[in-house]
DOTI-764269 format. One line per 3 residues: for each residue x, y, z of N, C-alpha, C. Coordinates in steps of 0.2 Angstrom, whole numbers. Example, Ala and Ser with C-alpha at 12.3 -4.5 7.8 and 13.67 -1.06 7.14 Angstrom:
66,-28,39,62,-22,39,66,-16,39  64,-11,35,68,-5,36,64,0,39
% end
This chain:
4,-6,0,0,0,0,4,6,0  11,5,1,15,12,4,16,15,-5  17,10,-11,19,11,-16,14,16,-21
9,15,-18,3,18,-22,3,23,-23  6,30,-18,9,36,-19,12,36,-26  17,32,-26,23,34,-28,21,30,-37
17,27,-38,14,22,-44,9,29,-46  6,33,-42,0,39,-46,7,43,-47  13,44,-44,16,52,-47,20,51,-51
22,45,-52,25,42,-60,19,40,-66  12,39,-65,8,38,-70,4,46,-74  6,50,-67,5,56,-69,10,60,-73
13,60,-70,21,62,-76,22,59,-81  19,52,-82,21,50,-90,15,53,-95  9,54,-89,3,57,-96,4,65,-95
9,67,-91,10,75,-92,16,76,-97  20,69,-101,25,69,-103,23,68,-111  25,72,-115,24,74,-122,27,66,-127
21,62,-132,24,57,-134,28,58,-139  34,54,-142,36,57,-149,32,55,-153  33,62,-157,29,61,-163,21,67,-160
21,69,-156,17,73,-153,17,80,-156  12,85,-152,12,90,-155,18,95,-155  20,98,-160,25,105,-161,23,108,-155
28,111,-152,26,117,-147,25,123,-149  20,126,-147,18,133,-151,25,140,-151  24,142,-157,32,146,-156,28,154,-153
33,158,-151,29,166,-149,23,167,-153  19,170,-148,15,173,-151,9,169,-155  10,162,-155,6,158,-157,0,154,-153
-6,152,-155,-12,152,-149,-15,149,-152  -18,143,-147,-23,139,-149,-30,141,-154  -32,138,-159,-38,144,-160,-43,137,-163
-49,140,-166,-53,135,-170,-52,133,-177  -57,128,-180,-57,127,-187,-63,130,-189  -63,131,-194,-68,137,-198,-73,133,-198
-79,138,-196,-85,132,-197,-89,129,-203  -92,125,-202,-95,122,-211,-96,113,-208  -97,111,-217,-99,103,-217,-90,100,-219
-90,95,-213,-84,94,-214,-85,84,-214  -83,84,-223,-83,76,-223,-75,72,-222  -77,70,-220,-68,63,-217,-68,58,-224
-62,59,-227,-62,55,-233,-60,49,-231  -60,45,-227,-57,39,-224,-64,36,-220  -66,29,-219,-67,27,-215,-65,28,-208
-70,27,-203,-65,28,-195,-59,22,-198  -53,24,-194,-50,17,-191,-46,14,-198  -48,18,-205,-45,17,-212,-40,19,-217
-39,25,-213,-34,27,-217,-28,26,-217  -25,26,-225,-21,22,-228,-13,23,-223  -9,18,-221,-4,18,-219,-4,20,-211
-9,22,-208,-11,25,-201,-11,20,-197  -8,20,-190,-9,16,-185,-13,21,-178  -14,17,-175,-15,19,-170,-23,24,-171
-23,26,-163,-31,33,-165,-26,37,-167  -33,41,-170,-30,48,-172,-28,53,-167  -24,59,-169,-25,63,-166,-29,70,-167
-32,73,-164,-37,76,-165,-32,84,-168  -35,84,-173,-29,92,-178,-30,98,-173  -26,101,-176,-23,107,-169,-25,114,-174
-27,118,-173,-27,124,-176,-24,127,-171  -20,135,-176,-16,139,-172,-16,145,-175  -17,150,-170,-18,156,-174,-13,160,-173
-9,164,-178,-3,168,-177,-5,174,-179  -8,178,-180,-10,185,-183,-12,187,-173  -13,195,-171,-12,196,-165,-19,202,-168
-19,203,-175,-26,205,-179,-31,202,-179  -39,202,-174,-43,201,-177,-48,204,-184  -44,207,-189,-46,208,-193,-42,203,-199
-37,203,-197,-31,199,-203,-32,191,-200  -34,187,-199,-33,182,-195,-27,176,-199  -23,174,-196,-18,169,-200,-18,162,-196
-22,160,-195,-23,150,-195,-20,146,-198  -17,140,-194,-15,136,-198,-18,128,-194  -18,121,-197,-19,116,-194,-14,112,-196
-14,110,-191,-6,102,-189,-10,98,-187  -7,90,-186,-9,85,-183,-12,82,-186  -13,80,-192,-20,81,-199,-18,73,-198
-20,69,-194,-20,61,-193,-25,57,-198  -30,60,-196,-38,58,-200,-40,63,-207  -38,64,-212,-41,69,-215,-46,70,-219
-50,77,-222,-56,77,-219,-56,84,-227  -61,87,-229,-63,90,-234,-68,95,-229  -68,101,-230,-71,109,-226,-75,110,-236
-80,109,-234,-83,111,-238,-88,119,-237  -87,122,-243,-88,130,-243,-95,130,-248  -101,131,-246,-105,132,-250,-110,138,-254
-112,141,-259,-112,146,-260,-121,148,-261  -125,153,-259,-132,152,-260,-133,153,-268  -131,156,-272,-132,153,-278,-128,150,-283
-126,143,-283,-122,138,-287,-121,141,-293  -114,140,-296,-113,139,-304,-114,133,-306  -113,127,-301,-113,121,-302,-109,118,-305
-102,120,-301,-96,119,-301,-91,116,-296  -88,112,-295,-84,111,-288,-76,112,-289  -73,113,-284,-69,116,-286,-64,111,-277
-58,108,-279,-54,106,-274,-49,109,-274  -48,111,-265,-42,118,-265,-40,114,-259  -32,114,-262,-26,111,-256,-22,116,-254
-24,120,-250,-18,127,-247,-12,125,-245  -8,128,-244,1,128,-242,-1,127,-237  9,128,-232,11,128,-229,18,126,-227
22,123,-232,27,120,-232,29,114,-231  23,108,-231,24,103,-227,24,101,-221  22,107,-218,24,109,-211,17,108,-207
13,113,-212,6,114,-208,3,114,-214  -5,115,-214,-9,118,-218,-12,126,-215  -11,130,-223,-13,137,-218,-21,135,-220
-26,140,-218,-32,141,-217,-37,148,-221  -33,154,-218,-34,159,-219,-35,164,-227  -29,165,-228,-27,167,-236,-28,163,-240
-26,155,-239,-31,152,-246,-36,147,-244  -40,151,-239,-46,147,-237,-50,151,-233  -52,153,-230,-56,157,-230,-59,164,-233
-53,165,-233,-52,172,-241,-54,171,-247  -56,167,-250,-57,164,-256,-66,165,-256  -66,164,-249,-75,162,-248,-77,170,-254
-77,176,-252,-82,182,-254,-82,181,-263  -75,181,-265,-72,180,-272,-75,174,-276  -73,169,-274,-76,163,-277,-82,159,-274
-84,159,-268,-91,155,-268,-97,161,-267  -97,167,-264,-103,172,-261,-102,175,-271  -96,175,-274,-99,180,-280,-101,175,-285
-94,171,-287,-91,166,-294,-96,159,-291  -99,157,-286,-101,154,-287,-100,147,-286  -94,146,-285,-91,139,-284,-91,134,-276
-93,129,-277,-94,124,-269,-86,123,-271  -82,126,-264,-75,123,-264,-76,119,-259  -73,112,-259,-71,106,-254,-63,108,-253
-60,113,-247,-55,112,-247,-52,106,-240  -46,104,-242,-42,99,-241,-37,100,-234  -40,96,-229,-34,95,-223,-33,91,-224
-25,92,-228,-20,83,-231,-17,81,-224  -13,74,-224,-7,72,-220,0,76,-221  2,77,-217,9,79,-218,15,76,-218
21,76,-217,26,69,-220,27,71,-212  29,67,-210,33,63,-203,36,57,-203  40,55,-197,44,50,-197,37,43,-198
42,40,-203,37,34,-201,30,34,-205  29,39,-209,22,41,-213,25,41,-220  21,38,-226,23,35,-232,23,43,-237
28,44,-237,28,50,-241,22,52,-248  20,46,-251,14,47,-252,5,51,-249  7,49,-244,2,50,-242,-2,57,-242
-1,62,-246,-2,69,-246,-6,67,-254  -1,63,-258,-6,61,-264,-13,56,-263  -12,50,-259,-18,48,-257,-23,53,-255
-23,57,-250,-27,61,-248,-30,65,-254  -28,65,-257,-28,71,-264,-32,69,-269  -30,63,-272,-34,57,-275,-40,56,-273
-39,54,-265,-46,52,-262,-50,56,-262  -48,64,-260,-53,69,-260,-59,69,-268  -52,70,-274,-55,70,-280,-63,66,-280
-61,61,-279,-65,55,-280,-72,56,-274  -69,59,-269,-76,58,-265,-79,64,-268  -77,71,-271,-79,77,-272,-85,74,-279
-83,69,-284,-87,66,-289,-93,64,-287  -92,60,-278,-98,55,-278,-104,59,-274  -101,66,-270,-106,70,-269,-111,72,-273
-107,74,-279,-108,79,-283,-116,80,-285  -118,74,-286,-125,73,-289,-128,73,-284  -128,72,-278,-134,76,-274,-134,84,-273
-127,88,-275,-124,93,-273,-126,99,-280  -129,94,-285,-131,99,-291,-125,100,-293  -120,97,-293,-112,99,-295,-112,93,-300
-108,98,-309,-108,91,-313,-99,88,-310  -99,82,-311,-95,78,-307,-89,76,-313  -93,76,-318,-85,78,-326,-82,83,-326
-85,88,-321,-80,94,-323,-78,95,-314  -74,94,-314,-70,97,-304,-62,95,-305  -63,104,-305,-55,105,-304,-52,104,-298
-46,107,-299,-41,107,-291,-37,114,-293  -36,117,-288,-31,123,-285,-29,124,-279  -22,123,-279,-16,121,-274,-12,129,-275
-9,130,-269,-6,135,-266,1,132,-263  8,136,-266,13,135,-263,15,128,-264  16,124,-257,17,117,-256,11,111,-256
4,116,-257,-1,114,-258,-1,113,-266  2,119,-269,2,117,-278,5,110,-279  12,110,-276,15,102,-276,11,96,-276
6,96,-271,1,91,-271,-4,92,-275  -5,97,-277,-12,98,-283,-7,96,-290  1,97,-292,4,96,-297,5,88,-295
5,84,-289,7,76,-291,-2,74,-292  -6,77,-289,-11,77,-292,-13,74,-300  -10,81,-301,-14,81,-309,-6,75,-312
-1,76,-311,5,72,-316,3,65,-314  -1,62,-307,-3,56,-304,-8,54,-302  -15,54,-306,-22,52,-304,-21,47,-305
-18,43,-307,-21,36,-308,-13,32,-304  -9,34,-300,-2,31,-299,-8,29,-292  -6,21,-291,-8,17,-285,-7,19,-280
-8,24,-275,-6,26,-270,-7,25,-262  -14,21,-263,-15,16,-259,-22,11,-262  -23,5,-256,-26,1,-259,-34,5,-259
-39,2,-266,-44,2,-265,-49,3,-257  -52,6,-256,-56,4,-251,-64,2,-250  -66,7,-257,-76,5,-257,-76,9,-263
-82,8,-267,-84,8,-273,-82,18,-273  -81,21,-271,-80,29,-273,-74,29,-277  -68,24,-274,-61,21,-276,-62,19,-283
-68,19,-286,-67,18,-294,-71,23,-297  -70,26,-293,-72,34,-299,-65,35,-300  -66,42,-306,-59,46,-307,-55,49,-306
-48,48,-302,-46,54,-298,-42,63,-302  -44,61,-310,-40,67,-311,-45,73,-313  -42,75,-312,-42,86,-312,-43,87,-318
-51,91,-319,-53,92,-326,-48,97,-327  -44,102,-326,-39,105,-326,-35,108,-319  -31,113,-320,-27,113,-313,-27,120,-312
-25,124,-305,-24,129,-306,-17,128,-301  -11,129,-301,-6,131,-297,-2,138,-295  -4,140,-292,-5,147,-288,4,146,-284
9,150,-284,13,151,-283,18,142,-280  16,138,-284,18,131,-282,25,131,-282  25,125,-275,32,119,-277,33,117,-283
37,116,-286,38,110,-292,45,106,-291  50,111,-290,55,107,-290,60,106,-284  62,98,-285,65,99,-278,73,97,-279
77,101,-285,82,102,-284,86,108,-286  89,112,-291,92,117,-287,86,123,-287  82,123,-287,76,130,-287,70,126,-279
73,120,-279,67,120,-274,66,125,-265  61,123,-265,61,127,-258,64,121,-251  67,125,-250,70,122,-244,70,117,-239
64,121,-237,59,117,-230,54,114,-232  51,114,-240,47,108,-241,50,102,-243  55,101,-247,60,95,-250,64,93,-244
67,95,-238,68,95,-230,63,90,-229  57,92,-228,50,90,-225,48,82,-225  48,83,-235,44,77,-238,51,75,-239
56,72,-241,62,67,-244,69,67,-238  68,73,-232,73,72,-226,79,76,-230  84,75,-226,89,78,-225,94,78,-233
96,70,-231,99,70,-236,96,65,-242  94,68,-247,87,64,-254,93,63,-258  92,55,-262,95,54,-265,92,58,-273
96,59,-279,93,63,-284,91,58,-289  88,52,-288,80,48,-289,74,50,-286  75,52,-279,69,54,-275,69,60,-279
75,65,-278,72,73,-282,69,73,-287  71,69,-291,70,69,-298,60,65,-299  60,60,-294,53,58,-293,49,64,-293
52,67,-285,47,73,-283,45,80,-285  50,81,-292,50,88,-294,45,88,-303  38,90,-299,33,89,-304,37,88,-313
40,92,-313,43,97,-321,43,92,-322  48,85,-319,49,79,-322,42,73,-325  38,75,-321,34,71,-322,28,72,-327
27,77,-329,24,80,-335,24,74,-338  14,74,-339,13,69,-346,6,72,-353  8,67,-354,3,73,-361,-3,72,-360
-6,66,-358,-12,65,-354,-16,68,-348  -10,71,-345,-13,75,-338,-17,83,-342  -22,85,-336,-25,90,-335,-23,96,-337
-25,101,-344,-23,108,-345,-21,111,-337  -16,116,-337,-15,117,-332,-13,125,-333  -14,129,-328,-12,136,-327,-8,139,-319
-3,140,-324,1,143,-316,2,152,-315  2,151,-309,2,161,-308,7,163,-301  10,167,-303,18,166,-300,19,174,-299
22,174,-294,25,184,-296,33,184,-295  35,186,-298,45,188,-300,49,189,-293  46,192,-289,47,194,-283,48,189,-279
45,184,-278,41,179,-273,50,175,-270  51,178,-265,57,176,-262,57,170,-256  53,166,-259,52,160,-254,51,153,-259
47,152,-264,46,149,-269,49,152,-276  55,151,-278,59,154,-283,54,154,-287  53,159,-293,47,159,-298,49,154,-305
54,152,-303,58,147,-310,55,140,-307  51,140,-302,48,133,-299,42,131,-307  38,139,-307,33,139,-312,36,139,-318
42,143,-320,44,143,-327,45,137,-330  49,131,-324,50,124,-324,46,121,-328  40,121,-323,34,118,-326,30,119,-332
30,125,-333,29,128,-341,32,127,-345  38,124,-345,41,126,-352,41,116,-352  39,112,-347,39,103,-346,32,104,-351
28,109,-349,19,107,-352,21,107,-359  25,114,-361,26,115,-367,28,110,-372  33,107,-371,37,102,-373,32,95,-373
27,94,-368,22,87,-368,19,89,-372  17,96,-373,8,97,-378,3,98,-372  4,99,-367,0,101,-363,-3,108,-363
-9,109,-364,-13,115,-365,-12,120,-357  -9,125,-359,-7,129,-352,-7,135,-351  -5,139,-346,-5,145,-345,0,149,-343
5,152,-343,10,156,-337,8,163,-335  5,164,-329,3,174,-329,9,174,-321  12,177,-324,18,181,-319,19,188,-318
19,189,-313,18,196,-310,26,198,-307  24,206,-308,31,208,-307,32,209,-299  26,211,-295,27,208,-287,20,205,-284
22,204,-277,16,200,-275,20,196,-268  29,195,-271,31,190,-267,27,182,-264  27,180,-260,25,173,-256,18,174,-253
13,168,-256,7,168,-253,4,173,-251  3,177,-255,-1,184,-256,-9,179,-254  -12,173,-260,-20,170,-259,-23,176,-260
-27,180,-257,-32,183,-259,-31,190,-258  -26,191,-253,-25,196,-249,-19,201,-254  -21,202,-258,-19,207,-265,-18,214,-264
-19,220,-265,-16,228,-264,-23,228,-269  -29,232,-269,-34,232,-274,-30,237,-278  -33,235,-285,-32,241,-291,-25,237,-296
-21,234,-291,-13,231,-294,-17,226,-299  -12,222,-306,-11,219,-306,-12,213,-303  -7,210,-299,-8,206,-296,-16,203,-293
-21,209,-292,-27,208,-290,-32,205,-296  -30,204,-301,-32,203,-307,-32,194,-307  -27,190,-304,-27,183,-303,-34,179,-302
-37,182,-298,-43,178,-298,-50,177,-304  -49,184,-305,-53,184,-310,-51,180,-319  -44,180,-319,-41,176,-325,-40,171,-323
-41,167,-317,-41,160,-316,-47,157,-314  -54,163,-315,-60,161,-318,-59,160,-323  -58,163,-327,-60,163,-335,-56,159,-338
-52,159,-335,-47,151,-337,-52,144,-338  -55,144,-331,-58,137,-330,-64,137,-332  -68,143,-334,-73,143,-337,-72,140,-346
-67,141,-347,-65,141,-355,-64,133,-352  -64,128,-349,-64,121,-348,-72,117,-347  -77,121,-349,-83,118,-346,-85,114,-350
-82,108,-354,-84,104,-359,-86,98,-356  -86,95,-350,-85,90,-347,-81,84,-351  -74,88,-350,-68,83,-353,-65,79,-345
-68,79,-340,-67,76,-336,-70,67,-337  -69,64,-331,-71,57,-331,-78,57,-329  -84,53,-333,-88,53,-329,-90,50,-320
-93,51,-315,-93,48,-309,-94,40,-309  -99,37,-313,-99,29,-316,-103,31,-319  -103,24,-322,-107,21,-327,-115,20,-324
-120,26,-328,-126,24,-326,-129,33,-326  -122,35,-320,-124,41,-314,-123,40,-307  -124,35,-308,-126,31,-300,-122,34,-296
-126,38,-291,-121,40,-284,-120,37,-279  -114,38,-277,-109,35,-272,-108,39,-265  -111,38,-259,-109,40,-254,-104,41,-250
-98,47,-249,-93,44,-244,-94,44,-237  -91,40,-233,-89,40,-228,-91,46,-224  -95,47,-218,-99,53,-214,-97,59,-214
-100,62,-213,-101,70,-213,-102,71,-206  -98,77,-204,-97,80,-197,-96,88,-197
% end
């Protein structure tokens, strides 16, 4: 009985003690906060997602702006991931999957997701499903930001038909390190990234076109730092570069694609996008390059009105409106809609 003391202040201390592989400690100035509200669907079964052990951990929002006028959010910890859908009251009948940045670090929230809401779903009319991916950790298959990605596509398809959204036409628009995963996207809808799970797995997963907004592409001498760090570790062999650095991957079959980049952008060299412009060109792949003379790193929505640069959303409507042919895959055979996995 004397031991009993001493057996609760060591069970305490291991559950006060941080696991590895736990959560990042908040840097200055950084504060627990929420996730945007809405209909939020889990592309996974409970207890299914590809490569996962263990329970999840529940994702972590954190807000670093000290403005509540400017808000800057980000989420971590993305164990279960999950689709924040954005709905508009008068539909184009359009869907639209948006992967935001971060660096492989985090997902941001704010500049390409929330911000996006006035512009593209309250005016242009688009239902965005944007995307809380996995992020690479020790022990986690570097794939897995593409699974997510995939997955998404294919559940965005099997909604669509009760969502009034035609399901041949659903693009994707990635941001930053988000572009990288909307670029393995579109160069890899069909690369087996994980096993089938239930009939939504035999829908489409590619991208009736793409939009890449100051994206990753390459992950050797122009790549950015801290996402090639992130996803391939310290020291990448130049097989892995060469895997992960879209430009290479370019096929004549993948999705029309539009990049939009500014000269300035001292974080994501602007030559990540020339890269990949000048790979479409050489496939035959139908594209776009609009480069701006500033704008710098993840500007998203938050533009100087009247600039140039302000102009980006409006030509990445009109872009993917000139795509409304439904050159996408259709959902199945028949129509038949496919329900995903619960809503929350």
């Amino acid at each position: 009985m004397r031991l009993r003391p001493v057996v609760l202040l060591l069970c305490a201390l291991l559950l006060a003690t941080p696991l590895s592989g736990g959560a990042t400690p908040l840097r200055e100035g950084e504060r627990p906060s929420q996730e945007l509200a809405g209909e939020q669907i889990a592309l996974w079964p409970v207890g299914q997602v590809p490569g996962e052990q263990g329970k999840p951990r529940p994702p972590r929002v954190v807000e670093r702006s000290s403005d509540p006028a400017q808000p800057d959010r980000y989420v971590d910890q993305v164990d279960a991931p999950y689709l924040l859908v954005h709905t508009p009251a008068r539909s184009n009948g359009l869907a639209l999957l948006v992967i935001p940045g971060g660096g492989y670090q985090r997902v941001v929230i704010d500049k390409e997701d929330s911000a996006l809401l006035p512009e593209w779903v309250d005016r242009a009319g688009y239902t965005l499903f944007v995307l809380r991916y996995r992020l690479p950790q020790p022990g986690r298959d570097r794939q897995a930001a593409l699974a997510d990605a995939q997955r998404a596509m294919r559940v965005v398809r099997a909604q669509a038909a009760r969502r009034g959204l035609d399901a041949r036409i659903v693009s994707v628009m990635g941001f930053s390190a988000g572009g990288h995963v909307a670029a393995r996207l579109a160069t890899g809808f069909d690369v087996p990234a994980y096993p089938a799970r239930d009939a939504i797995d035999q829908l489409s997963a590619r991208p009736a076109r793409a939009v890449l907004v100051y994206p990753v592409i390459d992950m050797g001498a122009h790549a950015h730092s801290g996402s090639r760090k992130r996803l391939l570790g310290e020291q990448s062999d130049p097989a892995l570069a060469t895997q992960y650095s879209m430009q290479q991957q370019v096929r004549a079959d993948m999705p029309p694609t539009l990049l939009v980049h500014a000269g300035d952008d001292g974080v994501v060299s602007v030559h990540n996008s020339a890269l990949m412009a000048q790979a479409l060109a050489a496939a035959g792949v139908e594209h776009e390059l609009h480069l701006f003379a500033h704008g710098g790193h993840g500007f998203g929505m938050r533009v100087a009105p009247g600039s140039t640069l302000a102009l980006w959303p409006a030509l990445a409507q009109a872009w993917l409106a000139a795509g409304e042919t439904g050159e996408g895959s259709e959902p199945l055979p028949g129509g038949e809609e496919i329900r995903p996995w619960g809503s929350r």
